[in-house]
C-alpha positions in Angstrom: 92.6 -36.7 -17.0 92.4 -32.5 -16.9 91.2 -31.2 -13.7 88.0 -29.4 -13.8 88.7 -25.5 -14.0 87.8 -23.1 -11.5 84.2 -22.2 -11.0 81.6 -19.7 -9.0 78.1 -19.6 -8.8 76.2 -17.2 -6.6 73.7 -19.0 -4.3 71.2 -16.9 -3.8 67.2 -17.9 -2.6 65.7 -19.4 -6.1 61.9 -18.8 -6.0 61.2 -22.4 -7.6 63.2 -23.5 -4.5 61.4 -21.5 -2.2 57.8 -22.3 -3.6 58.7 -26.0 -3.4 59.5 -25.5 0.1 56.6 -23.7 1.0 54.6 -26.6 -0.6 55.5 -29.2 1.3 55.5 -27.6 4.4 51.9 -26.3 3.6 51.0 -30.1 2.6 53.1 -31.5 6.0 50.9 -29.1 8.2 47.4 -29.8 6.8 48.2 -33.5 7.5 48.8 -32.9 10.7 45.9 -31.1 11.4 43.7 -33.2 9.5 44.5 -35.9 11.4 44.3 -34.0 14.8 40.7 -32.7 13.5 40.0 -36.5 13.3 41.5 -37.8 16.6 39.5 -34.7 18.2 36.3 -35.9 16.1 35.7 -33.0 14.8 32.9 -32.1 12.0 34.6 -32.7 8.4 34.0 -28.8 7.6 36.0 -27.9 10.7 38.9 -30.4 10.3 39.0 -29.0 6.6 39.0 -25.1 7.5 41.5 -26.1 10.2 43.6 -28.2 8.1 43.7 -24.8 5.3 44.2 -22.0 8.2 47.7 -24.3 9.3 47.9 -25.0 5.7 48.5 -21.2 4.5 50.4 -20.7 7.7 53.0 -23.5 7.5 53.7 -22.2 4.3 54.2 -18.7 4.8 56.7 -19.4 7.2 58.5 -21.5 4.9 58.1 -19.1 2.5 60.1 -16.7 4.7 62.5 -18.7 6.5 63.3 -19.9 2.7 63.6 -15.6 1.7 66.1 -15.0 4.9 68.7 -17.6 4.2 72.0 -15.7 3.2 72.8 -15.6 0.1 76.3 -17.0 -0.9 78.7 -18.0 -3.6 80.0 -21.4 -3.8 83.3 -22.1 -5.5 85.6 -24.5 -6.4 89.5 -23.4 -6.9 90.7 -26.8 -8.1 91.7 -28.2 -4.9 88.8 -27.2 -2.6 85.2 -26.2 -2.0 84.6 -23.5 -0.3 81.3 -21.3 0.7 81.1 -18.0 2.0 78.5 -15.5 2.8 78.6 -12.4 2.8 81.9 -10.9 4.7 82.6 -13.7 6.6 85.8 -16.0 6.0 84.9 -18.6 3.6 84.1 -22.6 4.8 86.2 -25.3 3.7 84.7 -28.6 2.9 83.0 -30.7 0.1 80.1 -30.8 -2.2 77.6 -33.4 -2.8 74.8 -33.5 -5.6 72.2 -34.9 -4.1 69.2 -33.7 -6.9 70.2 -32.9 -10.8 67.6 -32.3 -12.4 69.9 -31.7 -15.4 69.4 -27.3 -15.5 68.7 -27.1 -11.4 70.6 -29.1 -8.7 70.4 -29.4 -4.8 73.9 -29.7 -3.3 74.9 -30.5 0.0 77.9 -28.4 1.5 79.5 -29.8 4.4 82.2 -28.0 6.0 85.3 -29.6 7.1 85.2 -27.5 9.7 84.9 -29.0 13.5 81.3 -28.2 13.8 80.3 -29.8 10.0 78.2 -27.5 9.3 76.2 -28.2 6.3 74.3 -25.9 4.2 71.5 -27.1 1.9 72.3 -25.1 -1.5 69.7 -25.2 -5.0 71.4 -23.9 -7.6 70.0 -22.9 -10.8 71.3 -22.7 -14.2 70.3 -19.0 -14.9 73.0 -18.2 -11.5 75.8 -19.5 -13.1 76.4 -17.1 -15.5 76.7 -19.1 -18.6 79.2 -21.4 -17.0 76.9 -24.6 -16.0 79.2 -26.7 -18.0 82.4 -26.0 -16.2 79.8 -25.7 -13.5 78.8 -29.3 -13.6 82.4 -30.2 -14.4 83.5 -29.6 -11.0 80.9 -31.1 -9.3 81.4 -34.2 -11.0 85.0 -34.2 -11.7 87.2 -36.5 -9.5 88.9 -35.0 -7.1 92.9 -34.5 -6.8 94.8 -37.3 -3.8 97.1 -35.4 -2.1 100.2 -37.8 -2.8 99.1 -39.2 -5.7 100.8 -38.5 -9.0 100.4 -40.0 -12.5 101.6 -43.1 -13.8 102.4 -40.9 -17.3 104.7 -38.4 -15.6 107.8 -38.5 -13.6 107.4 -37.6 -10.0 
């Protein structure tokens, strides 16, 4: 089995990403309120105007938390993921797909790192450059054992 070739795709904030966002925290905070409004007893034209001011509000803050996150590239050299941002020394760790909707994915970076960060990452086709294929290749590739070699080939 070939390994899957080297790949890059610039992460940047995807507006589909960032509109879904905004969505659900919109819909999250009108629940909320809504059911405050009704715990408080409050008239159902009240709740509802309540429920739309926190509404808009929950979801322009999503909006621009989603804007502010740093935009990236994510690469895999044939032996390791890494993630870097801007300037900074790139993270170490491993990949996991947990949405494909076949031309948009949301991966899960989680760095090998001590502190594990993990990064949430939506990547769409139109970022990778015309390379989804090796793109998804390498996300769903196995990956090499260290100490393993092939049956077919002397060690």
């Amino acid at each position: 089995m070939h390994a899957a070739p080297p790949v890059r795709i610039c992460c940047a904030p995807d507006r589909s990403w960032r509109a879904l966002q905004a969505l659900a925290a919109g819909a999250a905070t009108a629940s909320l309120a809504a059911w405050l409004a009704s715990r408080a007893e409050l008239s159902t034209l009240v709740a509802a105007g309540l429920a739309m001011v926190l509404a808009a509000a929950g979801m322009a803050r999503a909006w621009r938390y989603e804007a502010s996150r740093p935009t990236g590239t994510l690469s895999w050299g044939g032996a390791d993921w890494q993630w870097q941002t801007g300037e900074s020394q790139p993270l170490v760790g491993t990949v996991g797909v947990m949405i494909d909707l076949g031309g948009w994915m949301l991966l899960r970076f989680e760095s090998a790192a001590a502190s594990r960060r993990v990064n949430w990452l939506a990547v769409s086709r139109r970022q990778s450059a015309g390379l989804w294929p090796a793109w998804r290749a390498a996300l769903y590739s196995r990956r090499p054992s260290e100490g393993r070699t092939d049956p077919g080939r002397p060690a």
